[in-house]
N, C-alpha and C positions, 0 to 999 in steps of 0.2 A: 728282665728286658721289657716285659708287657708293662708295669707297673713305672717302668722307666720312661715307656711312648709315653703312657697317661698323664704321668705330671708333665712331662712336654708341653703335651696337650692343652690341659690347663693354666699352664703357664702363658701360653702363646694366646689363649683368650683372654684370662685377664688382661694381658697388655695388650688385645686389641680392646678391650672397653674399656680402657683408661685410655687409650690414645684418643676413641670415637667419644669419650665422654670430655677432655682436652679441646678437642674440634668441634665440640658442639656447643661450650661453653664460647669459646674462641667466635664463633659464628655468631650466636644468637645471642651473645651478652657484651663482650671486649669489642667488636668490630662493629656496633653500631653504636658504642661510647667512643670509640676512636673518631668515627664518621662527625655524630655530633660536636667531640671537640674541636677537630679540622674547622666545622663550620663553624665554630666560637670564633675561630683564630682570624677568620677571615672576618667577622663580623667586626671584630675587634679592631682589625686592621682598617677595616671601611671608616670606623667610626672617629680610629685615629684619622687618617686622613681626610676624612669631611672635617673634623674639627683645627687642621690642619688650615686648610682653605677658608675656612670661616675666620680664623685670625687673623689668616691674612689677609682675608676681603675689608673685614672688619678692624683693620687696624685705626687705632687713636677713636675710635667712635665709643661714647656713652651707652652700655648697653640699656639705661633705662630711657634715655632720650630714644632710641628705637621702638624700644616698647609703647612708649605713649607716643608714637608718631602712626605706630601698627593701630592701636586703639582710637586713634583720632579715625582713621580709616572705616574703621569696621565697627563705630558706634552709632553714624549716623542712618547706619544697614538695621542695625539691631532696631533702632528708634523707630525704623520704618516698620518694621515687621509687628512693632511691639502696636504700634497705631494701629494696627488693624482690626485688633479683639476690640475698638470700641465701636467701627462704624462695620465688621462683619460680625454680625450678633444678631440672633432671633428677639432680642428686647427680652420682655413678659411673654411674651406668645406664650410662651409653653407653661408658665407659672399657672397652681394648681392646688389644690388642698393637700397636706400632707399626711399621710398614716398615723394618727398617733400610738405613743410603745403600749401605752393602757390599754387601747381602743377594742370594739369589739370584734368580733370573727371577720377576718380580712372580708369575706366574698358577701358578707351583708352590709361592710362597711363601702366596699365601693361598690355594691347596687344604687346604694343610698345617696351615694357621693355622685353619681351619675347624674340620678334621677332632681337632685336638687339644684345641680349646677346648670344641667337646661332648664328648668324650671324658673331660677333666678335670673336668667338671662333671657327670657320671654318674657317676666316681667318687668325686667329693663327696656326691652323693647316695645312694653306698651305704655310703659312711662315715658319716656325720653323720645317714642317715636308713637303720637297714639294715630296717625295719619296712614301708619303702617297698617296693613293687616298681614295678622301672623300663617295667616294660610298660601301668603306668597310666601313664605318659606318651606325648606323641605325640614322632615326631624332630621335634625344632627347627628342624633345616632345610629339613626339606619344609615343616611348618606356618607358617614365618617367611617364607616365599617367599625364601629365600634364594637366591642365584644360584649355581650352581657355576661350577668352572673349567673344566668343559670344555664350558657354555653362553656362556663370555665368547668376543668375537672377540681379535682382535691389537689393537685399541685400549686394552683394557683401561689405566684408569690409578689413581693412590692413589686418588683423590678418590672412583673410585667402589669398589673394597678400604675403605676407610675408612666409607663408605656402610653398605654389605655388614655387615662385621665392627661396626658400633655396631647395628644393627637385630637381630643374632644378641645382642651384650650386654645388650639390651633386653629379650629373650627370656628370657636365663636370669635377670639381675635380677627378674621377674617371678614367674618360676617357688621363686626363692630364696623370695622373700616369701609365697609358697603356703605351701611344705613348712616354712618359720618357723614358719606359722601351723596345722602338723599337719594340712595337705591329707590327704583319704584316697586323691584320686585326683585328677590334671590332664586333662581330657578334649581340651581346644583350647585354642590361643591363639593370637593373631593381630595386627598392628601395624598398626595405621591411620598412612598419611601424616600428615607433621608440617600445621600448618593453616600462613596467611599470618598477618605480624605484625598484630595488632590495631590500630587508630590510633589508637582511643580509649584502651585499657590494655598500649598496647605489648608483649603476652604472644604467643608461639606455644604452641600446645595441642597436643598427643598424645596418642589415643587407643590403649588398649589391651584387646582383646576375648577375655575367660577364662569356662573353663568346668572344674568342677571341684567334688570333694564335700569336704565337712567338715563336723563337727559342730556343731552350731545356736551352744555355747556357745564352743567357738574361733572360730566367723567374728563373732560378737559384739564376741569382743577384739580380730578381724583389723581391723573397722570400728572401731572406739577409738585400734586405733594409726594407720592413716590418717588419722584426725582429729585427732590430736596430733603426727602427723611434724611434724620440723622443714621438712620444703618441703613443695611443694603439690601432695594427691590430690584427686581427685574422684568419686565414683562416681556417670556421667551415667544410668545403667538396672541393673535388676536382677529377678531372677526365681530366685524358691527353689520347688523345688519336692520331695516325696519321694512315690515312686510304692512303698514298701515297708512300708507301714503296719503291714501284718498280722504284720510280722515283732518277732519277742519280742530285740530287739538295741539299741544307743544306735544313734542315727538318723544315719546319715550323709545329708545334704540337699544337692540335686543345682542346683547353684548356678550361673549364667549373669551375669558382670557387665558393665559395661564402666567401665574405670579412666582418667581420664584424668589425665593430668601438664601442665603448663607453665611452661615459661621465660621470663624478662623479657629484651626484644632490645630496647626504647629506645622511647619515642614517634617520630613519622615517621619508621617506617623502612621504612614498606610502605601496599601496601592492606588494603582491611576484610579481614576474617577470611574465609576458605572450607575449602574441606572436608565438608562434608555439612552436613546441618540439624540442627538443636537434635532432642538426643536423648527421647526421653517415654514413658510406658508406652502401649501403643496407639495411638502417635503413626505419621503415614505416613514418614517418617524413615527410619528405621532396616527396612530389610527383610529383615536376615540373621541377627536373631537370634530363635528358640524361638516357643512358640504366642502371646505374650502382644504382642509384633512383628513377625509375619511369619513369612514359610515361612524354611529355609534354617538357625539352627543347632539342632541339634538331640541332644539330649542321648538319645534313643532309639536315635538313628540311627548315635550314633558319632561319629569325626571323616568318615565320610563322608558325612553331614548335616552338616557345618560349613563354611557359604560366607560368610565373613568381608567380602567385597566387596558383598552385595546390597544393592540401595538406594542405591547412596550415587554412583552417577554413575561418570564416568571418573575413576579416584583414579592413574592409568600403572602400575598395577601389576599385569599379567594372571600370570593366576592359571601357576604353574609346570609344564613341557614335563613328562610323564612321558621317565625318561631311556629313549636308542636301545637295542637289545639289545647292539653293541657296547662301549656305555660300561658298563652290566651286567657282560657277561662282562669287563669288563679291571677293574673294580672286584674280582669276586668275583679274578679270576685276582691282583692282587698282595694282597691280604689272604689266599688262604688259600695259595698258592705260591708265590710270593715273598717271603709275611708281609714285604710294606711296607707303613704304612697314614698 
């Protein structure tokens, strides 16, 4: 009889774990193929009946005469979008010497690359400009925040060489277009980070902050040919000012601008635009430049009133290490005893 309950027993649990293993299959595998097919059926049925309605809308009509009528539409869109990479573009601005695959140890090749391309470009400026003196200008590389080579660690790679050397090219395209325009003097200049892609006009913007005299009627012309380049300037602020009145001379006026450029990178190709706020006279925006914006650039002060980052948030770009006394002395020692440079 005991032997008799037992197999009962066991009987009755096998068949509850085949029934619990039936319901669980039934659950967790059958009934959400069932669920998915349901929504086939219904999909199916949508699709029949849009296609349903499309015949009928579409009766006796050419489907390829629709199609090149759709296309007439939306090529003249495309054409527009497509004109834009030629007049939103940085030009050359940023064009630079490139790595070569041979070449020697990255961080000696762009020390060298640094040091040649301002080099070559001061002495374009005493050729082409010999009226200039080059001590109205700031170094490029301190005011560019450019990085040296003996700031990089061992990671150093192109991407950021490449980086480096297009933000110095930026600089002196800048400055070219000064001394074009018969600058008396370059007092600052400074590179705002590139912004995010636009969503709305697909554009990146770059800001550029000059400070600099010239005569009322060359910056006249200088503002005519921005406005007629073939790609796109902007000047988002400005402040002229001349503290030499009394003086019996043609006026050189003491000039604060900010220039901005941008390139066409595509609709969705990012977020909204960032970078600082919409730039304005007396607007709380901008706080580094002259009295008319805020403390910070200052054309009294020199370039040591010129703090190109105020206001504008965390842009990753802290302002540059004064170099160690060693990198000094090993500076001065192969320029003037080794004459290496």
């Amino acid at each position: 009889m005991g032997s008799l309950t037992k197999g009962r027993i066991i009987f009755v649990l096998v068949l509850v774990a085949a029934f619990s293993g039936l319901g669980a299959f039934y659950k967790y595998y059958f009934e959400p193929k069932m669920q998915a097919y349901d929504a086939d059926i219904k999909l199916k049925e949508a699709i029949e009946q849009r296609l349903s309605d499309l015949e009928t809308t579409f009766d006796g009509y050419d489907p390829a005469q629709a199609v090149a009528a759709w296309r007439a539409q939306i090529e003249p869109w495309t054409q527009a979008l497509d004109s834009r990479t030629g007049y939103f573009t940085y030009a050359d601005w940023e064009a630079h010497e490139e790595y070569p695959e041979d070449g020697p140890i990255l961080r000696f090749w762009y020390e060298e690359t640094v040091y040649n391309t301002t080099q070559d470009f001061y002495r374009e400026v005493q050729e082409k400009y010999p009226s200039f003196n080059l001590y109205q200008m700031p170094d490029l590389q301190s005011a560019l925040n450019i990085m040296s080579a003996q700031a990089m660690d061992s990671s150093i790679d192109e991407d950021q060489v490449n980086e480096e050397l297009s933000r110095l090219s930026i600089g002196i395209n800048a400055c070219r277009l000064l001394l074009e325009a018969k600058a008396g003097a370059i007092r600052g200049i400074s590179l705002w980070p590139e912004t995010k892609v636009d969503r709305k006009t697909g554009l990146i913007k770059r800001t550029i902050g000059l400070a600099f005299t010239m005569e009322l009627g060359d910056f006249a012309e200088l503002m005519e040919q921005l406005r007629t380049a073939d790609n796109y300037f902007n000047v988002d602020a400005l402040k002229l000012s001349y503290p030499y009145i009394a003086y019996e001379v043609r006026p050189q006026i003491e000039i604060e601008m900010l220039l901005t450029q941008a390139r066409y990178e595509g609709l969705g190709q990012g977020g909204a635009t960032t970078g600082g706020p919409a730039v304005g006279f007396g607007g709380p925006g901008l706080g580094g430049f002259g009295g008319g914006f805020g403390g910070g650039f200052s054309l009294d002060g020199g370039l040591g009133g010129f703090n190109p980052f105020g206001g504008f948030g965390n842009q990753n770009m802290p302002p540059p290490k004064p170099p160690k006394f060693y990198e000094r002395a090993w500076k001065w020692f192969k320029r003037v005893v080794l004459v290496m440079n």
